[in-house]
C-alpha positions, 0 to 999 in steps of 0.5 A: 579867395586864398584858401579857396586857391589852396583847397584847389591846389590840394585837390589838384595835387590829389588827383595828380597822385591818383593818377600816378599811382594808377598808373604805376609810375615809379620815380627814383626820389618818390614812390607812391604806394596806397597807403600814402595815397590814402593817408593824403586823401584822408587829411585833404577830406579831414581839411576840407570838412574843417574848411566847410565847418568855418566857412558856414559856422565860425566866418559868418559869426566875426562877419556879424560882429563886425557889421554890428560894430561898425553900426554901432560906431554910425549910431553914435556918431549920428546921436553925437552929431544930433547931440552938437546940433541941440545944444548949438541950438539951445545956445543960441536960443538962451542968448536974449538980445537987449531990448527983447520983452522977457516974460514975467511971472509974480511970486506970490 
């Protein structure tokens, strides 16, 4: 939200000098000629064509990445998780109390 902010302050400050310049308003310190006016428009269209170009292209990409990641990092907790179960099982099963039959196959 903070660039959004910025591009609104920037096109809010364009217009501000627009006007002024059409309205031939002189200040002592600050004079707005044409030429100014345009070289602002310029960079504000170069910056908000940058803007648009990360937005839709570059921001999605670390966007995704990330999602991806995170995911990842679930799914191995999840398969660690299954893993510690298993062998919680496993352990438990191997265990022969006294007094169980164990089955008994002859090797000839």
């Amino acid at each position: 939200m903070q660039i959004y902010e910025l591009f609104n302050l920037i096109a809010n400050s364009a217009l501000i000098i627009i006007i002024l310049s059409l309205t031939h308003v002189r200040t002592r310190f600050i004079t707005f000629d044409i030429t100014m006016l345009f070289r602002v428009l310029f960079w504000a269209f170069i910056i908000v064509i940058l803007y648009r170009f990360l937005a839709k292209y570059v921001f999605p990409v670390f966007k995704i990445t990330k999602m991806a990641s995170d995911r990842m990092r679930q799914m191995q907790h999840k398969m660690e998780e299954m893993e510690h179960k298993v062998n919680n099982r496993s352990t438990g099963r191997s265990h022969i109390k006294e007094g169980d039959y164990i089955d008994y196959e002859e090797v000839k």
